[in-house]
N, C-alpha and C positions, 0 to 999 in steps of 0.2 A: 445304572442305565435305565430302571424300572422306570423312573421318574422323570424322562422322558415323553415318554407321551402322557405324562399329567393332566393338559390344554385339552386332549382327543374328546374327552366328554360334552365340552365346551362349542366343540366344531358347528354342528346345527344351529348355531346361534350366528351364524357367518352367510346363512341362507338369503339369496335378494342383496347384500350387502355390498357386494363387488368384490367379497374380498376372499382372501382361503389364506389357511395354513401351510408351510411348508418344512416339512420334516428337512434338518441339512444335513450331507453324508460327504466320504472324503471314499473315493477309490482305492489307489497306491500311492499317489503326489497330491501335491496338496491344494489343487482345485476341487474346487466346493461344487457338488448338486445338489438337486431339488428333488424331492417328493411329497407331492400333496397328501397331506395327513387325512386325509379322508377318504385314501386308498390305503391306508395304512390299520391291521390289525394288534402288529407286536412286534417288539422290536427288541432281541436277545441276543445273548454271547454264542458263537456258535456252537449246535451243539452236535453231537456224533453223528458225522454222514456215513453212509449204508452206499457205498458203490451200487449200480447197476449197470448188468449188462448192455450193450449197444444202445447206450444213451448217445444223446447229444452231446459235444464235450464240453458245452455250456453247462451243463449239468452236472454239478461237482457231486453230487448223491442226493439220497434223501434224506430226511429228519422225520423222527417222531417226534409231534409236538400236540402238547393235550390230545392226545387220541387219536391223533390223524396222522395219517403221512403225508409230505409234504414235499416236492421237487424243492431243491436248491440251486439258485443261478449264478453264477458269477460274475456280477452286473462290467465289472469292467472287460471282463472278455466277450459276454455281451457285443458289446459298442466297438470292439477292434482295437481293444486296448491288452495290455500283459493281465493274465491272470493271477490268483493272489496264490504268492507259492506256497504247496501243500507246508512248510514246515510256517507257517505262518495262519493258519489257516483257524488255531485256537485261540489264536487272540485276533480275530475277526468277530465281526457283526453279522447278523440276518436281520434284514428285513420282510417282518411279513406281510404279504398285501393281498388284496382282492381284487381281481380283474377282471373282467367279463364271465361272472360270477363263477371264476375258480381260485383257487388258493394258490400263492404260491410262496417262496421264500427268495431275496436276493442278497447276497454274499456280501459284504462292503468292507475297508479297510475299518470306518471308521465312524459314529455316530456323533453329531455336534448338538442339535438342539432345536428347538420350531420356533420361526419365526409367522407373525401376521403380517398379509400384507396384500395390499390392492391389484388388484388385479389390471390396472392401468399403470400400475408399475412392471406388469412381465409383457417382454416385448416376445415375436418372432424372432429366432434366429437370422443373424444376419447375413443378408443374400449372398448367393455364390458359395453357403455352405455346403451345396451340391446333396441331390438324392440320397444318399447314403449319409448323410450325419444321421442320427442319435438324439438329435436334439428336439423338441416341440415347442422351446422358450428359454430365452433369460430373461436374467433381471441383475440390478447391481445392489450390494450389500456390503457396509462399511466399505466402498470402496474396492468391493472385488467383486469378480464374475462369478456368478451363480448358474449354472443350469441346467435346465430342468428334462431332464432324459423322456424320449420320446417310449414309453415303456409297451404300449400296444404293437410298434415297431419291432419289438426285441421278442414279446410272445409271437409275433406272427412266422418271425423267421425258428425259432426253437420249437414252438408248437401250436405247426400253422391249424386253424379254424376252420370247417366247409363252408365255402363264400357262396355255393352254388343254389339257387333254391330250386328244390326236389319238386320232379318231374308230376303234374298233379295238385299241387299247392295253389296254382292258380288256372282256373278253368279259360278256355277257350273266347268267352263270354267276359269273365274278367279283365283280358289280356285287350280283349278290343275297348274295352270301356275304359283300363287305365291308358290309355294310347291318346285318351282327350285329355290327358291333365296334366298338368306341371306339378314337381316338389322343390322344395327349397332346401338344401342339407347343408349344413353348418358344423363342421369340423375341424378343429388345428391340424388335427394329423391325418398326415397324408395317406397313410393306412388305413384308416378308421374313412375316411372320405371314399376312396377307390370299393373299399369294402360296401357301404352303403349305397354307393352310385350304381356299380356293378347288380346288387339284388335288385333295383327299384329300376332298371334299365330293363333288366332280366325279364320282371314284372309288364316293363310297357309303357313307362312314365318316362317323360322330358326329364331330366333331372339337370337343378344351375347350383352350383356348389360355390359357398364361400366360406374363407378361411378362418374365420372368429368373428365374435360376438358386433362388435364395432363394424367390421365389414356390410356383414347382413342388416343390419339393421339400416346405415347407410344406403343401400343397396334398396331396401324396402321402403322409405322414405323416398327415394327420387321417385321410384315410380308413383308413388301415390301425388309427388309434384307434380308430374306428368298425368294425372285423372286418370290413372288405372289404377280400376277398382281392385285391391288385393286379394280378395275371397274367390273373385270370375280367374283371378291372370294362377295364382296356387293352389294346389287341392290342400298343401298344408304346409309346416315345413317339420321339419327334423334338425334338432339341437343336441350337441352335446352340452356338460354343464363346465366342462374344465377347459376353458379356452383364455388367448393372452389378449391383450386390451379392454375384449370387455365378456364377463361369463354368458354362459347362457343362461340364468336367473334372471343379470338383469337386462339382457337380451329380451327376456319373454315378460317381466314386467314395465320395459318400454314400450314393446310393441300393445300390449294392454291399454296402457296408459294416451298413446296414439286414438282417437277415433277413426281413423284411414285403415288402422291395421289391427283394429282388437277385434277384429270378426276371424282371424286368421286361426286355423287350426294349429296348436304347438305342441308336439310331442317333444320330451328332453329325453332322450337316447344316448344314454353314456355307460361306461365300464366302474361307475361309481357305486357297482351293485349294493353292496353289505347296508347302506345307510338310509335310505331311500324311502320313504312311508307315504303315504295320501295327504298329512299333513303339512309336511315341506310340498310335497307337487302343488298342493293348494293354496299354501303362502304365495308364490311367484307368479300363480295366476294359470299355470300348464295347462292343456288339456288331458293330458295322458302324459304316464311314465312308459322306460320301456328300459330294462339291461341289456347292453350288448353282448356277442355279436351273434342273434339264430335267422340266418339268412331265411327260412321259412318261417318264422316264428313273426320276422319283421314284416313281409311278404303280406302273411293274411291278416294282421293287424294294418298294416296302411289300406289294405285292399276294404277290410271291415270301414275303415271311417269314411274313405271316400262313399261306399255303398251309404251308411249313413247319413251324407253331407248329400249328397248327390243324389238321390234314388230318382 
């Protein structure tokens, strides 16, 4: 199984391209998921969980691994599926990933192997999936359903985040000045969307949220058919980079690419932390990076570039 994530090195070369990796994993039965390798750190046989007290009972224990301790999930109980019974439990997988820059470990029956592939190949879940699914996307592969687990979903309910931004973070003065401006937020998941709406409301700004890459971008283009100027009607927008029709890579080197809209401030705001350098931010064109999710952290960095943009 070392040899599985073989490709991971390879992943940065995938930047601006439309396209990403996808680690494929099996639960209990034998529907296939998705996990983008580029949330992906290591991927091992399970190894001795450590109970703890008045955990979640998502939380099958922890692991020591290189040095660290490490929460363990159980991705299928998770999502409101049967969990992987304890006598089963050593010949199980973990996955380890990096999320809104913490570590964590998820349980799975089963590791298959990474595929490439376009990113206008993963759709939305289909409607009428209701609130509560799991999902942030499929796709189809050889013929079967693939997908792709809503995983900020799954942290938020196990170990929810402060969405609240702290009392003081934004002055008085600030609060009237973001009250003139609009942002743009671009997120599949609907978590990750409410999350950034909620601080940037918090804050004092319009916020107009849409759901992927292809949406916004659309969305950005009429108005400018419509002679509104992009720079006067948005103070900026906010992208994540892992979204389905089209990333936000090449979200923000279209919009570049646009004369209506490359005056557009672009910050990429995702839980893609571990991989992230000034050099991919400056392939795609970005103005700023930023890891999810420090509701204060995000606060006075938007409040900073408007001041900037604005003075």
């Amino acid at each position: 199984m070392a040899g599985v994530l073989d490709s991971v090195n390879q992943r940065t070369q995938l930047v601006g391209e439309n396209r990403l990796e996808l680690l494929l994993f099996r639960l209990r039965g034998e529907q296939i998921y998705g996990i983008n390798v580029f949330k992906v750190k290591e991927v091992l046989q399970c190894p001795k969980l450590t109970m703890m007290p008045q955990r979640n009972p998502v939380v099958r224990g922890v692991a020591h691994v290189r040095g660290g301790t490490i929460p363990i999930m159980d991705m299928g109980m998770a999502t409101g599926q049967e969990p992987i019974p304890d006598e089963d439990i050593n010949n199980s997988f973990v996955i380890i990933t990096e999320y809104n820059r913490k570590t964590q470990g998820f349980l799975v029956g089963g590791v298959e192997r990474i595929v490439n592939l376009n990113w206008g190949d993963i759709h939305p879940p289909p409607k009428g999936a209701g609130r509560e699914n799991y999902l942030t996307a499929v796709t189809q592969l050889d013929e079967k359903l693939v997908e792709i687990i809503d995983v900020e979903k799954i942290l938020s309910e196990v170990s929810p985040v402060k969405e609240n931004v702290s009392e003081g973070v934004v002055s008085v003065e600030q609060n009237e000045k973001a009250q003139r401006f609009r942002v743009l937020v671009v997120d599949d998941s609907l978590v990750a969307r409410k999350q950034i709406q909620n601080c940037l409301q918090a804050v004092g700004f319009e916020v107009i949220v849409k759901n992927d890459g292809r949406q916004a971008l659309d969305f950005l283009k009429g108005l400018a058919d419509d002679d509104v100027n992009i720079c006067d009607y948005f103070a900026l927008m906010i992208s994540d980079v892992e979204m389905p029709e089209m990333d936000g890579y090449t979200l923000t080197t279209s919009c570049k690419a646009d004369p209506r809209l490359a005056g557009l401030y672009i910050m990429l705001h995702t839980s893609l932390s571990g991989v992230f350098n000034n050099a991919m931010v400056e392939k795609v064109g970005a103005n700023d990076f930023m890891a999810k999710f420090s509701p204060d952290e995000l606060a006075e960095r938007v409040m900073t570039v408007v001041d900037q943009l604005h003075e």
